[in-house]
VOFI-935969 format. One record per residue (C-alpha): residue in one letter; x, y, z. Coordinates in nm, 3 decimals. Example, Ala and Ser with C-alpha at 12.3 -4.5 7.8 and 13.67 -1.06 7.14 Angstrom:
! residues 2
('A' (1.230 -0.450 0.780))
('S' (1.367 -0.106 0.714))
//
This chain:
! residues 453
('X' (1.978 1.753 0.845))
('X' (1.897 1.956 0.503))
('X' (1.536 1.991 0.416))
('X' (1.550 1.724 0.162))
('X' (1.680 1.480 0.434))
('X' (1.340 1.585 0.641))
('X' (1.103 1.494 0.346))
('X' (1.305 1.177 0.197))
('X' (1.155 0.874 0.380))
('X' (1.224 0.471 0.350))
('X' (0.966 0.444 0.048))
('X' (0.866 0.767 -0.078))
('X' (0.869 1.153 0.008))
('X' (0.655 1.316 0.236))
('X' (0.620 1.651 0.442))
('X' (0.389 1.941 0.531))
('X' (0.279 2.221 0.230))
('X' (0.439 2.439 0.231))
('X' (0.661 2.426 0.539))
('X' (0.848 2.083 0.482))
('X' (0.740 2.083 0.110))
('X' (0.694 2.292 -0.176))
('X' (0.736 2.392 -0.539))
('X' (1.101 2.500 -0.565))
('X' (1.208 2.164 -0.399))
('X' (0.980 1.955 -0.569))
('X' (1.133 2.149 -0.908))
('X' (1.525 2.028 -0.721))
('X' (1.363 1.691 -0.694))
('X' (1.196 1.652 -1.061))
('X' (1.574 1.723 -1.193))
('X' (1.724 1.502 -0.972))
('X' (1.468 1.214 -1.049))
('X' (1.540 1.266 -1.433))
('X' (1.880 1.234 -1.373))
('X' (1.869 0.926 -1.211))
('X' (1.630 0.761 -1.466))
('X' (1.924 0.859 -1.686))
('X' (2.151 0.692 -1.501))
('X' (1.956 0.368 -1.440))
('X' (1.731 0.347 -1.781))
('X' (1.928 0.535 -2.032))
('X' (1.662 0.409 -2.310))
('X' (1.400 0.587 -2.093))
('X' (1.246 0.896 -2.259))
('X' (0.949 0.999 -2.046))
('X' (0.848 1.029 -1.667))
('X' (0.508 0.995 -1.602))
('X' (0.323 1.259 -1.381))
('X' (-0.038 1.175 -1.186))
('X' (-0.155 1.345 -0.866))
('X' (-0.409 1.252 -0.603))
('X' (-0.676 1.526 -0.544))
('X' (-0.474 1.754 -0.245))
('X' (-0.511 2.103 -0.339))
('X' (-0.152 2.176 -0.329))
('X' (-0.109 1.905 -0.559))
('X' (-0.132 2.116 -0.882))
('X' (0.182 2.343 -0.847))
('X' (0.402 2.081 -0.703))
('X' (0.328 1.866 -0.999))
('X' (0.416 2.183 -1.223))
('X' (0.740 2.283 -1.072))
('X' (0.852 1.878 -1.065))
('X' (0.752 1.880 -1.440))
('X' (0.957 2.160 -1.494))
('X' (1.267 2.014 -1.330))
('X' (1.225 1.704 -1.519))
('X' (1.218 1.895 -1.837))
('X' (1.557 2.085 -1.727))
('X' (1.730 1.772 -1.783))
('X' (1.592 1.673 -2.133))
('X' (1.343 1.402 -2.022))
('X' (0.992 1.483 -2.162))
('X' (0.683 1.452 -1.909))
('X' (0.336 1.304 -1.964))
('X' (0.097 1.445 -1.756))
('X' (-0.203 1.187 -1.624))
('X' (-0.364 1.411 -1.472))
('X' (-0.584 1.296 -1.140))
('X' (-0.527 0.899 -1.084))
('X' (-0.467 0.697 -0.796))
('X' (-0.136 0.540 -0.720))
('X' (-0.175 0.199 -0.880))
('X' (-0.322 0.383 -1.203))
('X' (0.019 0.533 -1.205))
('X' (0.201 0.226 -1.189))
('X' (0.015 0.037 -1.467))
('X' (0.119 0.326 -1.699))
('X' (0.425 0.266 -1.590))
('X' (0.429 -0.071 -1.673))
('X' (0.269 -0.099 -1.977))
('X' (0.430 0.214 -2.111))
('X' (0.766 0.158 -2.076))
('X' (0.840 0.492 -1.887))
('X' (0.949 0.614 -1.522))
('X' (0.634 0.756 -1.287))
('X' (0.638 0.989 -0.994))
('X' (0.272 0.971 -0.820))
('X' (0.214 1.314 -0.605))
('X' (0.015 1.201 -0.276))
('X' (0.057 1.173 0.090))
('X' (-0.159 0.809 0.092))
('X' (-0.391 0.822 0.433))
('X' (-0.192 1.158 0.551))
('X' (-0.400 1.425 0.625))
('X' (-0.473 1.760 0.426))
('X' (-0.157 1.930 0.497))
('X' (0.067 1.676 0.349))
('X' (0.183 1.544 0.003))
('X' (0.446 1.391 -0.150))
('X' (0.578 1.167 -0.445))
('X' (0.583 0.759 -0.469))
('X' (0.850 0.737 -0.719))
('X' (0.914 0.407 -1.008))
('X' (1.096 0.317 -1.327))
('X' (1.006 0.182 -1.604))
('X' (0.809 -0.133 -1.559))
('X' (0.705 -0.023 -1.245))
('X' (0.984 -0.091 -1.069))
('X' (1.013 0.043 -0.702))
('X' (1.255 0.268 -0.592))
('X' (1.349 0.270 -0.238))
('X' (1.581 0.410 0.051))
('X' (1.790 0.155 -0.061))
('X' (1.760 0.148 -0.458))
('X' (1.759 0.510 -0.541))
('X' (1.622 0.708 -0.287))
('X' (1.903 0.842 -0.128))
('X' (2.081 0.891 -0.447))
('X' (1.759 1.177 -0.556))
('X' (1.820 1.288 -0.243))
('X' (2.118 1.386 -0.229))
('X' (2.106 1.533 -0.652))
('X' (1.806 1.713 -0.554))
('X' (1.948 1.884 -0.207))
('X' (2.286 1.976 -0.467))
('X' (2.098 2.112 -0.715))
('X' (2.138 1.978 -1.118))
('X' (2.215 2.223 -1.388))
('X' (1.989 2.225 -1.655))
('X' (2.102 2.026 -2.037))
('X' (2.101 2.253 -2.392))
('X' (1.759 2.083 -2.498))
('X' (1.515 2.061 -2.292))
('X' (1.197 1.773 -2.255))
('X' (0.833 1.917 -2.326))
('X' (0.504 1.784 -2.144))
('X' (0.210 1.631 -2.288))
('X' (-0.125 1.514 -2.138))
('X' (-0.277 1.165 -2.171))
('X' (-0.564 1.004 -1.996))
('X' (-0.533 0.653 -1.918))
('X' (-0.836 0.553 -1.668))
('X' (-1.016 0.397 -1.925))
('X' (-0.724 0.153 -2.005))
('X' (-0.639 0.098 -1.649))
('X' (-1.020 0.019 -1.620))
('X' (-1.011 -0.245 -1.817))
('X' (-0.671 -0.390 -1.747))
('X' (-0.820 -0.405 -1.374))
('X' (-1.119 -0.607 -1.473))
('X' (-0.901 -0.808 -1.676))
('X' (-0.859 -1.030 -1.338))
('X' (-1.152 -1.149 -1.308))
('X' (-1.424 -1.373 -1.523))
('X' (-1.692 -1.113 -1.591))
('X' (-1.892 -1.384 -1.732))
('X' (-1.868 -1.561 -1.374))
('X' (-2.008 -1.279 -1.189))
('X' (-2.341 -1.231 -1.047))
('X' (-2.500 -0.905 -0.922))
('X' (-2.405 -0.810 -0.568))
('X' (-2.457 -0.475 -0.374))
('X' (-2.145 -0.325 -0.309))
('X' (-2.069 -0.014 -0.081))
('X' (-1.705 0.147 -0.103))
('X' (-1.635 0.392 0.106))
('X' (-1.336 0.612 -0.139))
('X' (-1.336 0.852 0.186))
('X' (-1.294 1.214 -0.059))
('X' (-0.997 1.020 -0.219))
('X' (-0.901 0.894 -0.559))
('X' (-1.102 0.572 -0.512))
('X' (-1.388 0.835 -0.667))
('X' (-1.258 0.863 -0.962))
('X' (-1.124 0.493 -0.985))
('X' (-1.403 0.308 -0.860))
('X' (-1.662 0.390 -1.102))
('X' (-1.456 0.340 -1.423))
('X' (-1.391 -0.038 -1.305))
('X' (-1.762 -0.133 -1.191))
('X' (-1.938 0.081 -1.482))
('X' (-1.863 -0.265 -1.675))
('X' (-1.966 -0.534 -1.422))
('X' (-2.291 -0.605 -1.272))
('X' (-2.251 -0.515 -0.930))
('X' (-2.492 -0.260 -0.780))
('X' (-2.258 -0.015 -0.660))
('X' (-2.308 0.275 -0.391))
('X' (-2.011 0.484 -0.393))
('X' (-1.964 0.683 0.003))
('X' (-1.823 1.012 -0.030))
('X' (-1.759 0.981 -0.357))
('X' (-1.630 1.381 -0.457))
('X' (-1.223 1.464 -0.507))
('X' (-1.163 1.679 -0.178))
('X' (-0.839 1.654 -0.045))
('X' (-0.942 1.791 0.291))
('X' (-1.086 1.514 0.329))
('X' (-1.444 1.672 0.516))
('X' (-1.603 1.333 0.636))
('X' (-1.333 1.178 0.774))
('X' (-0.918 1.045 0.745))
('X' (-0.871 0.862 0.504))
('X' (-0.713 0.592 0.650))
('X' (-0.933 0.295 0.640))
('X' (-0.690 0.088 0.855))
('X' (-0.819 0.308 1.180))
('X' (-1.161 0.134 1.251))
('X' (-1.262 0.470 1.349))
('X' (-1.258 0.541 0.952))
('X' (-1.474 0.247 0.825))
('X' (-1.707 0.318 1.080))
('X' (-2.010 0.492 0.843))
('X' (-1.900 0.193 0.579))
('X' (-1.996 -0.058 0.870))
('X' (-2.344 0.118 0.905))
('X' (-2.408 0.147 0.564))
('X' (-2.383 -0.243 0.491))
('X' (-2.598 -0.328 0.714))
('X' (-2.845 -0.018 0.656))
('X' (-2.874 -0.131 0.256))
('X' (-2.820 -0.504 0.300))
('X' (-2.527 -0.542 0.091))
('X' (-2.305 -0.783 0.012))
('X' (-1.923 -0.642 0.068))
('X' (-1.830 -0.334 0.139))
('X' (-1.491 -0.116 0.010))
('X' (-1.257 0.082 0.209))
('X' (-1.041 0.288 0.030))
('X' (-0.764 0.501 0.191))
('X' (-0.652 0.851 -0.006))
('X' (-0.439 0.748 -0.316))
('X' (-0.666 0.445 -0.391))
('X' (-0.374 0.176 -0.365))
('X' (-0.519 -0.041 -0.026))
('X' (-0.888 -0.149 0.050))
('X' (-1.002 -0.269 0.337))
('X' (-1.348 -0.549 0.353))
('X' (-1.619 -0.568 0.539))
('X' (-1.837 -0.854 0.542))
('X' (-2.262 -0.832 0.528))
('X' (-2.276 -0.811 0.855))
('X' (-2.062 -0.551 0.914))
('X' (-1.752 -0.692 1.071))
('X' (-1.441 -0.590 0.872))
('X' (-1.172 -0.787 0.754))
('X' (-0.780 -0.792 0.825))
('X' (-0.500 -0.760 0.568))
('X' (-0.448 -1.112 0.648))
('X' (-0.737 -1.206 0.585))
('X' (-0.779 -1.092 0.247))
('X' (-0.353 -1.228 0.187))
('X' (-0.460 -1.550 0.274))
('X' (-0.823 -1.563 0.051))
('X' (-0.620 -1.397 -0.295))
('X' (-0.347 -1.609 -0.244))
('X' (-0.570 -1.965 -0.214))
('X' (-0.749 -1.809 -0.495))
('X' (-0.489 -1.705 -0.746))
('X' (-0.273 -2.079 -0.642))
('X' (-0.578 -2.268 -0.732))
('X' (-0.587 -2.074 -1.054))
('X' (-0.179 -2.107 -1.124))
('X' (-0.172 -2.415 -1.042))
('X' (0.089 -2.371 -0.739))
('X' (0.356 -2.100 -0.698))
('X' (0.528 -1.842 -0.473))
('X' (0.353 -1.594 -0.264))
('X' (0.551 -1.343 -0.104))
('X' (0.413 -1.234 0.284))
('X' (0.540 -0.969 0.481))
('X' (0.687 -1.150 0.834))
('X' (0.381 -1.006 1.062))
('X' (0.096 -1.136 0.853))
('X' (-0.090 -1.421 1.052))
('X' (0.063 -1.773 1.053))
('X' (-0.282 -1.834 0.912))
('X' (-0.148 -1.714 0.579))
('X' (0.183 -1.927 0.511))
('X' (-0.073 -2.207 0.627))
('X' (-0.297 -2.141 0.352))
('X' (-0.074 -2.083 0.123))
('X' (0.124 -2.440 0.138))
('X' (-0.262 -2.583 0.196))
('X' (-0.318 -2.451 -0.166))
('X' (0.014 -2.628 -0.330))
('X' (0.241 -2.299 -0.294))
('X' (0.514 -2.198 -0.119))
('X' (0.553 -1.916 0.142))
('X' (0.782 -1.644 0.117))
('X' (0.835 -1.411 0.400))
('X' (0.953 -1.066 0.370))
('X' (1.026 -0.702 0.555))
('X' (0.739 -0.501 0.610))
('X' (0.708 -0.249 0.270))
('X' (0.642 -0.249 -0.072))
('X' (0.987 -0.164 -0.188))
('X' (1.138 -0.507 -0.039))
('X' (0.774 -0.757 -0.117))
('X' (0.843 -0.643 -0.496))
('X' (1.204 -0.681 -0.496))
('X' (1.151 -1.071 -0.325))
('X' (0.868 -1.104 -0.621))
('X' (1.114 -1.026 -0.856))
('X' (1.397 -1.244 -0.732))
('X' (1.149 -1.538 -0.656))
('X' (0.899 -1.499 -0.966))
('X' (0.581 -1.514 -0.703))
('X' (0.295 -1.474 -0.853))
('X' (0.125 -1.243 -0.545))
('X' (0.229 -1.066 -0.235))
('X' (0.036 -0.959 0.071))
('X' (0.114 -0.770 0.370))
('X' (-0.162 -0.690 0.674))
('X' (-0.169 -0.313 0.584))
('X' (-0.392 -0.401 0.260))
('X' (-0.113 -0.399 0.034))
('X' (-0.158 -0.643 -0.237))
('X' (0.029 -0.710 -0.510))
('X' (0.023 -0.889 -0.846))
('X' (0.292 -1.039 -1.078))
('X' (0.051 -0.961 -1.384))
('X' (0.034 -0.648 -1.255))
('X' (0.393 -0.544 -1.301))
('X' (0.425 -0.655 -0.946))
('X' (0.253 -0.358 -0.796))
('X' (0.000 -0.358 -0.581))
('X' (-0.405 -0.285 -0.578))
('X' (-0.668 -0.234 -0.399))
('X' (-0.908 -0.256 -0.690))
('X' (-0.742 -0.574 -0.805))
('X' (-0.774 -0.732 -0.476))
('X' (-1.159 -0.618 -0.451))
('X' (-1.248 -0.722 -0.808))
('X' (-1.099 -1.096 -0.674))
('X' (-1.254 -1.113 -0.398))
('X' (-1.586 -1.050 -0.537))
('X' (-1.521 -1.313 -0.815))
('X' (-1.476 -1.564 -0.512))
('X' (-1.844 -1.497 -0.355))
('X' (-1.983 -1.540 -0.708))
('X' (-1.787 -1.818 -0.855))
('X' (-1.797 -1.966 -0.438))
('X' (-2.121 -1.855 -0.434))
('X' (-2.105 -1.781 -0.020))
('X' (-2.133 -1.483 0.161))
('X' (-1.843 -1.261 0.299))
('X' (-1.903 -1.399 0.630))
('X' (-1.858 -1.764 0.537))
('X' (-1.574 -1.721 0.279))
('X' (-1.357 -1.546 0.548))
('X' (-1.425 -1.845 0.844))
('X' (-1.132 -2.080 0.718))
('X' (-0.887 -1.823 0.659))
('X' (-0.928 -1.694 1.036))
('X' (-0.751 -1.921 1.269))
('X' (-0.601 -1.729 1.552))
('X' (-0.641 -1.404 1.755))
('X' (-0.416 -1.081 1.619))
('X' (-0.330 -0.802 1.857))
('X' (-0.333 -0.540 1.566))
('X' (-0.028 -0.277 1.565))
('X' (0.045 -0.101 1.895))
('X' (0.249 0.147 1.839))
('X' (0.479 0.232 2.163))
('X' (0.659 0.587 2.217))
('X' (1.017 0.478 2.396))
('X' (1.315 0.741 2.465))
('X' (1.566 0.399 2.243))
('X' (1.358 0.176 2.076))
('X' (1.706 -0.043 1.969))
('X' (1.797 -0.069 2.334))
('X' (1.426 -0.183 2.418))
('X' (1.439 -0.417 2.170))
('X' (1.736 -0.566 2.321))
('X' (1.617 -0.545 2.638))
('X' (1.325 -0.804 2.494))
('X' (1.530 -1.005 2.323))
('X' (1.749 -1.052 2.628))
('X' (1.447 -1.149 2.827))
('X' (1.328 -1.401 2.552))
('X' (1.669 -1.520 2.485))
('X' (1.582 -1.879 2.562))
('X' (1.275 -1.893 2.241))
('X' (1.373 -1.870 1.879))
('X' (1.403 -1.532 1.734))
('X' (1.549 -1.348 1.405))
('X' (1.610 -1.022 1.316))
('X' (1.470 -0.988 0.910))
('X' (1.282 -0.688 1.010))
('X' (1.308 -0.611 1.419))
('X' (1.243 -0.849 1.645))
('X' (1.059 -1.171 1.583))
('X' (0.994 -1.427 1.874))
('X' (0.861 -1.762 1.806))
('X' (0.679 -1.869 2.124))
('X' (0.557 -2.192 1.968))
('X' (0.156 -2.182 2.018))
('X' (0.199 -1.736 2.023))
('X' (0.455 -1.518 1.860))
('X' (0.534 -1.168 1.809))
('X' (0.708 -0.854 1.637))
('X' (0.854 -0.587 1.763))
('X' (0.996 -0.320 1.483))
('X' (1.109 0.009 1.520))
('X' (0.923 0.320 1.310))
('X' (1.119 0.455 1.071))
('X' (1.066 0.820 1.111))
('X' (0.937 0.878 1.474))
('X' (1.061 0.748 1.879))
('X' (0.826 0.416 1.855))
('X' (0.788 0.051 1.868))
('X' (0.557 -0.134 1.696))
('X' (0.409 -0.456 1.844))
('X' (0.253 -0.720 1.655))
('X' (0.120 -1.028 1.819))
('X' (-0.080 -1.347 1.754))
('X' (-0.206 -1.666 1.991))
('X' (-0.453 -1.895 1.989))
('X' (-0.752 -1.734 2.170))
('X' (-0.854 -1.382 2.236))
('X' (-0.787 -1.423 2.635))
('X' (-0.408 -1.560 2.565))
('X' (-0.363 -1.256 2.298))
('X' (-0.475 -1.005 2.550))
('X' (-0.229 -1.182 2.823))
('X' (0.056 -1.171 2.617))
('X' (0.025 -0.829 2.477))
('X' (0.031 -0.720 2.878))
('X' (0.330 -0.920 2.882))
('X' (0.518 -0.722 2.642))
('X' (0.364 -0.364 2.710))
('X' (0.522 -0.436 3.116))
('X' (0.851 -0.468 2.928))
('X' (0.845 -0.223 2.685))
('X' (0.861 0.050 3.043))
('X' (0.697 0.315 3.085))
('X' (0.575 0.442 2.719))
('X' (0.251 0.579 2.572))
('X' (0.093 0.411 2.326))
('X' (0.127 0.601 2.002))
//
């Protein structure tokens, strides 16, 4: 394996600085990114650059500008900007983007979320490997060079957020967000400075070592001083951010979070109502509450792999006008098809004041069943357990779109292998709490002997 093949993972790169990643290969990688924007947009001029605040972030971002440069692309520098920032400048500047940041990793990583033009995804499977390979073979540099230029773009982004939403509609709530040291402090403010929400912003300073805690808001561990704080100030939601700003998590007044499904299945009523119908795009272990909702609202569910590279491609083949997935990932078809987390808060907070309920009571409907969460499982072959469970449900319906999915009638679950480590991840859903918990024995007695991860 070359050291390129150690960083390159099924979405994006990522490794340890400066052990699995540093500033000569991220040089090898802007060159090899350049040419492949070549090869795919050839009307292309520009890559955009933005970074999240990781303090190795700087001189990676240099050397990757440099590299793009080699090969006569120019680079325009955004600066500090969370990941869906980056994307709308993709989008509505008609340019490639590489966004430096590791997401919900902690300090010691970073890495580049790569799109073209449009804001177009590129994948394992649509480009990935192809960078991969350029940058691990090196490019020679072209007789003219590309130059770099700065331009901020969080006032624009700003506004195209709150573009979403009815600001005449909304009334003033209290809203905590929790941006956990990320880029969600930077973000945050320059969307609510413009809407009359009385916003208390946790841990709001740019430190990518990330002091108070991970930032990684889909560990309840992590939203824990958001929980306190909503109840300590009476407000009405509160935010959970993880590192590049792109998810949020919700918690309701009283404290009590909310799942990614939860929020799928409340955007997706909300925007159908609005569109009058349409596609929605769900990754395949989101609850069954969520294609539910979805046809209850005159649309039609679509269900997809787990991972933003394959929800936007099915967007894009099916013209859906929003995808969700249970990790917070939401996405928009007015927003290039990217996804959120700002979008999906500013939405949600529309619905309490144009619903005019509380958190609490908008969530009820769209919570019909009991959710194991994802338990992770270390096995020596993760394919061979998975057949082994197969073999052992052979008699229920299953399919294969993205691991194993059983279809128990009133329970169901999903068993997928990680991409990058010895695991299995188990998702599964039933009816009560007690039949959840009875199930999920079920499965951890055949999965053998493993730890959970």
């Amino acid at each position: 394996m070359s050291d390129f093949a150690a960083i390159f993972k099924a979405y994006d790169v990522r490794g340890t600085v400066p052990d699995q990643f540093n500033a000569q290969m991220a040089l090898a990688i802007g060159a090899a990114f350049a040419r492949f924007v070549r090869a795919e947009d050839p009307a292309v001029t520009r890559v955009l650059v933005a970074r999240d605040m990781r303090p190795s972030g700087t001189d990676l971002v240099a050397a990757f500008s440099e590299g793009v440069c080699s090969q006569g692309l120019d680079v325009v520098d955004l600066g500090l900007g969370s990941t869906d920032l980056l994307y709308f400048a993709a989008g509505s500047m008609v340019a490639a983007g590489a966004m430096f940041t590791a997401s919900h990793n902690p300090a010691q990583y970073n890495g580049i979320k790569f799109c073209l033009a449009g804001a177009r995804p590129v994948g394992e499977d649509t480009g990935l490997a192809q960078i991969r390979d350029w940058a691990a073979a090196g490019s020679e540099p072209v007789a003219t060079p590309g130059s770099v230029s700065h331009q901020d773009v969080l006032d624009a982004f700003a506004a195209h957020v709150r573009s979403f939403v009815d600001v005449s509609a909304l009334r003033p709530l209290r809203v905590v967000a929790d941006t956990a040291n990320g880029m969600g402090g930077l973000v945050v403010p320059a969307v609510f400075e413009a809407l009359p929400f009385d916003l208390e912003v946790m841990y709001p300073e740019l430190d990518g070592t990330f002091p108070n805690h991970p930032a990684d808001p889909i560990q309840p561990e992590n939203t824990e001083d958001l929980r306190r704080r909503v109840v300590e100030v009476g407000a009405d939601v509160g935010l959970a951010f993880d590192g590049d700003a792109d998810r949020v998590f919700l918690v309701d007044e009283t404290g009590i979070g909310l799942s990614g499904s939860t929020t799928t299945a409340i955007l997706a009523d909300a925007l159908l109502r609005r569109n009058g119908g349409g596609k929605v795009v769900h990754n395949l272990i989101c609850s069954r509450a969520v294609p539910e909702v979805i046809r209850e609202a005159g649309g039609e569910p679509i269900r997809s792999r787990v991972g933003h590279s394959f929800i936007k491609a099915v967007m894009a083949e099916t013209g859906a006008i929003f995808g969700g997935e249970h990790s917070a990932h939401y996405y928009f078809a007015d927003n290039y098809r990217a996804d959120s987390g700002l979008i999906a808060a500013v939405l949600v907070l529309e619905q309490l004041c144009v619903r005019d309920m509380r958190l609490s009571e908008l969530r009820e409907p769209y919570e019909r069943y009991a959710a194991s969460g994802e338990i992770n499982t270390k096995v020596s072959d993760p394919l061979a357990v998975i057949e082994s469970v197969a073999a052992h449900f052979a008699s229920l319906p299953q399919d294969r779109l993205d691991g194993l999915t059983v279809d128990a009638g009133q329970w169901w679950f999903n068993l997928r292998p990680s991409n990058t480590e010895p695991l299995l991840r188990l998702n599964l859903e039933a009816p009560t709490e007690a039949e959840c918990a009875e199930h999920v024995a079920e499965l951890r007695a055949l999965l053998g002997d493993g730890q959970e991860g």
